[in-house]
C-alpha positions as CSV (number, residue, x, y, z in Angstrom):
1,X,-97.6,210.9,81.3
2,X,-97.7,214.8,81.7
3,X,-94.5,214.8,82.7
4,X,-93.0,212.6,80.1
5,X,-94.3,214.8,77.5
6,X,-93.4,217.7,79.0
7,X,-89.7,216.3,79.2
8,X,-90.4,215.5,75.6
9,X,-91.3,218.8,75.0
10,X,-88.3,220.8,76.5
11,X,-85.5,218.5,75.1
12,X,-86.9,218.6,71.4
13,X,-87.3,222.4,72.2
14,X,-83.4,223.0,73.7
15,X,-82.4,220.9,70.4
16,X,-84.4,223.6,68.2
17,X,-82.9,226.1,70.1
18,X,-79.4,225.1,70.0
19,X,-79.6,224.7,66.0
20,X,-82.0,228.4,65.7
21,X,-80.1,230.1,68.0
22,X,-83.6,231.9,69.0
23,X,-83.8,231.5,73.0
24,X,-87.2,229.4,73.9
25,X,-88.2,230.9,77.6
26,X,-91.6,230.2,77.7
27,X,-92.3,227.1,77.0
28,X,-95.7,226.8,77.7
29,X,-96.3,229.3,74.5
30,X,-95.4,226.7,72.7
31,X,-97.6,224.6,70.4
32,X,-98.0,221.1,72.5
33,X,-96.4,218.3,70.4
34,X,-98.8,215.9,68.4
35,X,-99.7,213.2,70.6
36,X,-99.1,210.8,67.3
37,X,-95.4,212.4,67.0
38,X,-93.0,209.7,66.5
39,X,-89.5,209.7,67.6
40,X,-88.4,208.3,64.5
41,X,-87.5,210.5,61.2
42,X,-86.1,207.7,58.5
43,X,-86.1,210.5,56.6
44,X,-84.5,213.4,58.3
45,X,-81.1,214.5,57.1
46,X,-78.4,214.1,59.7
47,X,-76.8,217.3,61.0
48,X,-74.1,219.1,59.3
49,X,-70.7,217.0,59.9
50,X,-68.5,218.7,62.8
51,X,-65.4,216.2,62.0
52,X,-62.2,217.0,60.1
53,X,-61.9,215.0,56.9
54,X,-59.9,212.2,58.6
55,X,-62.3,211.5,61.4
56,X,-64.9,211.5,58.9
57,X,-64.0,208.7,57.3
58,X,-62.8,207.2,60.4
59,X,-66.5,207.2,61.2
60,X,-67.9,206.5,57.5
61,X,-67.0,202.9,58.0
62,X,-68.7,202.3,61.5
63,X,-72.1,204.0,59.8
64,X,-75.3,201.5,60.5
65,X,-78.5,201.1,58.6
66,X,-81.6,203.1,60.0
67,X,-82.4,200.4,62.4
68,X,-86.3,199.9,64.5
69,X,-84.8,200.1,67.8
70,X,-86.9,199.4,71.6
71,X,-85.4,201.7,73.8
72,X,-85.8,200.7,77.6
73,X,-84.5,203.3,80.1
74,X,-86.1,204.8,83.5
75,X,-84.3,207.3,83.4
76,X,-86.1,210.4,81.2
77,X,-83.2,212.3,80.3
78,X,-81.1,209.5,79.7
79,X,-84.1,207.5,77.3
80,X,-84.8,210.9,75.7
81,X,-81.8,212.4,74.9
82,X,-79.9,208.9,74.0
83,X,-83.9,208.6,71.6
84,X,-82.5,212.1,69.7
85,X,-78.6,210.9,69.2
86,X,-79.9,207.4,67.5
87,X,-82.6,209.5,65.9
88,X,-80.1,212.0,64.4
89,X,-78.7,208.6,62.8
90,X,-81.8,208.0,61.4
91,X,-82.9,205.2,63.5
92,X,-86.7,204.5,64.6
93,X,-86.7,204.4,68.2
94,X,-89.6,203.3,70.1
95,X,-89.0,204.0,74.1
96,X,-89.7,202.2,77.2
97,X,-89.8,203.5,80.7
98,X,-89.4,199.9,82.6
99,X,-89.2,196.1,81.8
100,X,-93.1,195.9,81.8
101,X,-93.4,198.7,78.8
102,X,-90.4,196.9,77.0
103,X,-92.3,193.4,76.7
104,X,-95.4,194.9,76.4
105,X,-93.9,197.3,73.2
106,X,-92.2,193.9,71.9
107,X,-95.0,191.9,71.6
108,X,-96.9,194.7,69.6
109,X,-94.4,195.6,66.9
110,X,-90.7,194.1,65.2
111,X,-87.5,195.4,66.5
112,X,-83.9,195.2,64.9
113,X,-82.6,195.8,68.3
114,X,-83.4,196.1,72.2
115,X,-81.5,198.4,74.4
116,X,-82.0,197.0,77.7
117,X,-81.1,199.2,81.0
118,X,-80.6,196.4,83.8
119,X,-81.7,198.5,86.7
120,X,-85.8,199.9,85.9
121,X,-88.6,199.4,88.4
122,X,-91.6,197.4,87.9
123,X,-89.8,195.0,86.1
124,X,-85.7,195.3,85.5
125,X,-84.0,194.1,82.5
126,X,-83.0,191.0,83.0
127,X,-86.5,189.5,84.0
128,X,-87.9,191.7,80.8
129,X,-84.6,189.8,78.5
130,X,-85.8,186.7,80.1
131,X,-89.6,187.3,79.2
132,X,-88.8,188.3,75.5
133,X,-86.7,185.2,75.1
134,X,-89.4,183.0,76.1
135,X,-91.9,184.5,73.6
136,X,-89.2,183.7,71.2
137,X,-89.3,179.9,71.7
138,X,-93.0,180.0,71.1
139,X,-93.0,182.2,68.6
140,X,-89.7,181.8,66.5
141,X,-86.4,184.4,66.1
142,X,-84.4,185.9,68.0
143,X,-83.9,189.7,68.5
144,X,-81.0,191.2,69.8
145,X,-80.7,192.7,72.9
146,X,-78.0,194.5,74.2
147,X,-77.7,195.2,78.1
148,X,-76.9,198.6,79.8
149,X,-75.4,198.5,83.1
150,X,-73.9,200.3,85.5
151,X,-71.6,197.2,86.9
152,X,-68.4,197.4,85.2
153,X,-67.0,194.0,86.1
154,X,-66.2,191.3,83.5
155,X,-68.5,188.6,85.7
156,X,-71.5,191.1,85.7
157,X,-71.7,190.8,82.1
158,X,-70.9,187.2,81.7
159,X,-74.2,187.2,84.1
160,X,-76.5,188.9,81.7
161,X,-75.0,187.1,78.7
162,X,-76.4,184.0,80.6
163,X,-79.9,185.1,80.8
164,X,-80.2,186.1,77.1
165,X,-78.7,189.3,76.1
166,X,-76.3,189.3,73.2
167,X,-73.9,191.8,74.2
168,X,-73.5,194.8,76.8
169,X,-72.4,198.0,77.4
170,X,-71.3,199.7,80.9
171,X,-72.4,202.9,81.7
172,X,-71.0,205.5,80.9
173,X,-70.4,204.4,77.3
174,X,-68.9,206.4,74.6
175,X,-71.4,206.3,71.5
176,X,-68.7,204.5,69.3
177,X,-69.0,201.6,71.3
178,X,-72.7,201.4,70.3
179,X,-72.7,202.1,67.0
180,X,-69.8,198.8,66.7
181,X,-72.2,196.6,68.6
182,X,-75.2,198.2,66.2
183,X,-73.5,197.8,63.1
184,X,-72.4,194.0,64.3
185,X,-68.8,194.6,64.3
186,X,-68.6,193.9,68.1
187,X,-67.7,190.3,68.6
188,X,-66.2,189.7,72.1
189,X,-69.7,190.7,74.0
190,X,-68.4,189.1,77.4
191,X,-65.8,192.2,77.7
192,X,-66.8,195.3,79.2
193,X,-67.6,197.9,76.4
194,X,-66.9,201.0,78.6
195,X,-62.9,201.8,78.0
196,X,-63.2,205.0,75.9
197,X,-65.7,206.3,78.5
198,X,-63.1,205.6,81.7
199,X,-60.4,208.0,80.5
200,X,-61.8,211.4,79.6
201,X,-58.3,213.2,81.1
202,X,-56.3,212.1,78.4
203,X,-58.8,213.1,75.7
204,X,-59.6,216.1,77.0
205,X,-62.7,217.3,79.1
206,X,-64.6,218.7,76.0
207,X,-63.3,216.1,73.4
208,X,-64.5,213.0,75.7
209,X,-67.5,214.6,75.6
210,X,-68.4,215.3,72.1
211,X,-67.0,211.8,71.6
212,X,-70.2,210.5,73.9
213,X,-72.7,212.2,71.6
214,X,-70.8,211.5,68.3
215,X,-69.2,214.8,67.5
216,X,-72.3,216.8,67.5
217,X,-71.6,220.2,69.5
218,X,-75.2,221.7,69.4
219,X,-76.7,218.2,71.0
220,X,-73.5,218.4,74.2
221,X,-74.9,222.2,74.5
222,X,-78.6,220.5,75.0
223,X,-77.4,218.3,77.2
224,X,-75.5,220.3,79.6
225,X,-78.8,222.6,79.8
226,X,-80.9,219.9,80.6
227,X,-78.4,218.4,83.0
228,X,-78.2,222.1,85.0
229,X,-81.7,222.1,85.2
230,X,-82.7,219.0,86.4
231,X,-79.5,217.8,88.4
232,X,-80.6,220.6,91.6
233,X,-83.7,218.4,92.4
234,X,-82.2,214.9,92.2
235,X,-79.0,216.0,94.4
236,X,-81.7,217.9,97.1
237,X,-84.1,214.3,96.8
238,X,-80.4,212.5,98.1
239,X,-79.8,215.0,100.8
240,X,-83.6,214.6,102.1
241,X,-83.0,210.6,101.7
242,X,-79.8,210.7,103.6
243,X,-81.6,212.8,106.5
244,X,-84.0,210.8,107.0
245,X,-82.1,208.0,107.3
246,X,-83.8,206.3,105.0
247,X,-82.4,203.6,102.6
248,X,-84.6,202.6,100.2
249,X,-85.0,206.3,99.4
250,X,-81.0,207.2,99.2
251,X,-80.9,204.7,96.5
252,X,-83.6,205.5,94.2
253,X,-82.2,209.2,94.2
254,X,-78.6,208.3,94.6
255,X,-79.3,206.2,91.1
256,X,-81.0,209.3,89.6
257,X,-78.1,211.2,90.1
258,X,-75.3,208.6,89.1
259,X,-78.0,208.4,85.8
260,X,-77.6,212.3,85.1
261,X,-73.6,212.6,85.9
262,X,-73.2,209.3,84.3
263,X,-74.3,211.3,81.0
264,X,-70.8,213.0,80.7
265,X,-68.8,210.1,81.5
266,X,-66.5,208.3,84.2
267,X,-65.7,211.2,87.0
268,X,-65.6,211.7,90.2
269,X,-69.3,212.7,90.7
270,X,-70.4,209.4,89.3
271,X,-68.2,207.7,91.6
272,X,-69.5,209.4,94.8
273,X,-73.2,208.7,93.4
274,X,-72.4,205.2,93.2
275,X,-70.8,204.8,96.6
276,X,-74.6,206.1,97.9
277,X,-76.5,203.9,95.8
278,X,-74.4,201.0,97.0
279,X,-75.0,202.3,101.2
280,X,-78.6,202.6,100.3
281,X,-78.8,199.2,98.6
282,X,-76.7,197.5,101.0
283,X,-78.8,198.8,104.2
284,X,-76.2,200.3,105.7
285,X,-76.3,204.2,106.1
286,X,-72.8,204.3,108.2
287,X,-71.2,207.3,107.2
288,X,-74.1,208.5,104.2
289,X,-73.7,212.0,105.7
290,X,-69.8,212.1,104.2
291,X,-70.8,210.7,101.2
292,X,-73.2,213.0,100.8
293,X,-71.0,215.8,101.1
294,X,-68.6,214.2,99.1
295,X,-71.1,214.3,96.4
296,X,-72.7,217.3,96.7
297,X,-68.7,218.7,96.4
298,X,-67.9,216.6,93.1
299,X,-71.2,217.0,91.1
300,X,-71.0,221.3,92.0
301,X,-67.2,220.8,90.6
302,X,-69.2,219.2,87.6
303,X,-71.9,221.8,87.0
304,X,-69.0,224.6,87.0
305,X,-66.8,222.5,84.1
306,X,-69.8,221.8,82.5
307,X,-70.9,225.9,82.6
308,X,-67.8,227.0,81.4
309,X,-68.0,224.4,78.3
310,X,-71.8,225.4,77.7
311,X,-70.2,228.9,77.3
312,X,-67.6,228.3,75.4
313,X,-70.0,226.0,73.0
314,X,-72.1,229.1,72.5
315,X,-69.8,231.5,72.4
316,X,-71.0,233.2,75.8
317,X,-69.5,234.3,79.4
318,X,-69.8,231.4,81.6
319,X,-72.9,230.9,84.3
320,X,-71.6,230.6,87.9
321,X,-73.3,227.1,89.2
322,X,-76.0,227.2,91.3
323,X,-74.9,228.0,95.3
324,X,-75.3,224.9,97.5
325,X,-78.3,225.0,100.1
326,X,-78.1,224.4,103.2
């Protein structure tokens, strides 16, 4: 729990950094969020439009009403910065950290929607989908639920449509795709929702990245910072796991790392993380060591595009990346 809310704590204070401009280095000096805080803010005005006039009301059309949204993702960046880009919409969101949490927060309180990650330890998301649609028969109504997965593949999410879900998205998604399944204007669930979030070359680095958190400059900024900070420990967590030759552990950290680089979309770096998770899944280590380095190339490659961006969001001289240990 102390970490969570320190997570908590340094994304909501990048986020008032990046709209202050006033540089937050200490963040221990820092008045310790109410433990009642909610993540939702029905009220909150949304930040100041970044879109030209025609992409404006492009979007105007696809806008959803403030929804009461459950939230389950293990990963803490991924849960807490996706909680601030549906909060900045004006959604409530009430997070999960596994299945467990989700069907535990579910039978305490009414949600519009649940966005369920498939992969979460203690319980995953299709035995927590499964769970939630039980209580339904007994109880009456049906909630959505709305799958996030990493598997790509038209038969994956045929699979999860079968065990209850009403629609799903492939990670990485673009946040267009979510807001059409959230505003019910996504009708063909059984297709993989991920196609704007396979082709960043031809948008453009930067643009298929603004796309992914809606336009909003100062919330890519956040999450590039957070992303540099935490990616170092999750790529050193692989190396150890790969070392060690041990499996179980290259595919919890290989997943923690394809959940950070998966933030900025389909890439080379996500595809490396994959290929781990899959060797550590799968039992088989032959040839981790190349991955591995394979990896480690691709997501420092990331961290430099992602550096000079930052800079070039804030107006400053690009950091160098952090040098590779040894």
């Amino acid at each position: 729990m102390r970490r969570s809310r320190f997570r908590e704590e340094q994304i909501v204070g990048a986020l008032k950094e990046a709209e202050t401009g006033v540089p937050i280095a200490d963040l221990s000096r820092r008045v310790p969020l109410d433990p009642t805080l909610s993540f939702a803010a029905p009220g909150e005005e949304p930040p100041k439009d970044q879109h030209s006039a025609a992409e404006r009301g492009r979007l105007k059309s696809k806008r959803v009403r403030p929804l009461r949204i459950l939230l389950a993702e293990d990963m803490d960046m991924n849960l807490e910065m996706t909680t601030q880009v549906l909060k900045r919409k004006g959604h409530t969101v009430v997070p999960a950290r596994n299945g467990r949490e989700a069907v535990s927060a579910f039978e305490r309180n009414t949600f519009d929607v649940v966005l369920m990650d498939v992969e979460m330890p203690v319980m995953d998301g299709i035995e927590a989908t499964r769970a939630i649609r039980e209580k339904e028969k007994a109880g009456g109504g049906h909630t959505r639920i709305v799958g996030l997965t990493g598997h790509t593949t038209e038969s994956d999410h045929k699979r999860l449509l079968e065990v209850g879900m009403d629609a799903c998205l492939s990670k990485p998604f673009e946040m267009q795709a979510l807001w059409e399944i959230l505003s019910g204007s996504e009708r063909r669930p059984a297709e993989p929702a991920s196609a704007t979030a396979a082709a960043p070359a031809k948008e453009g680095f930067e643009e298929a990245l603004l796309a992914r958190v809606g336009g909003d400059r100062k919330l890519l900024g956040a999450l590039i910072r957070l992303f540099q900070a935490e990616c170092p420990g999750k790529l050193t967590g692989t190396r150890k796991a790969v070392a060690a030759r041990d499996a179980q552990a290259l595919a919890g950290a290989a997943h923690a790392v394809k959940g950070l680089v998966g933030n900025f979309g389909e890439q080379p770096a996500l595809a490396a993380a994959r290929e781990l998770e899959a060797m550590g899944w799968n039992g088989d280590l032959t040839g981790a060591e190349k991955a591995f380095a394979a990896l480690e190339k691709e997501v420092l490659s990331l961290q430099a595009a992602l550096a000079g961006l930052s800079a070039k969001l804030d107006g400053k001289k690009p950091r160098k990346p952090p040098r590779r240990k040894k």
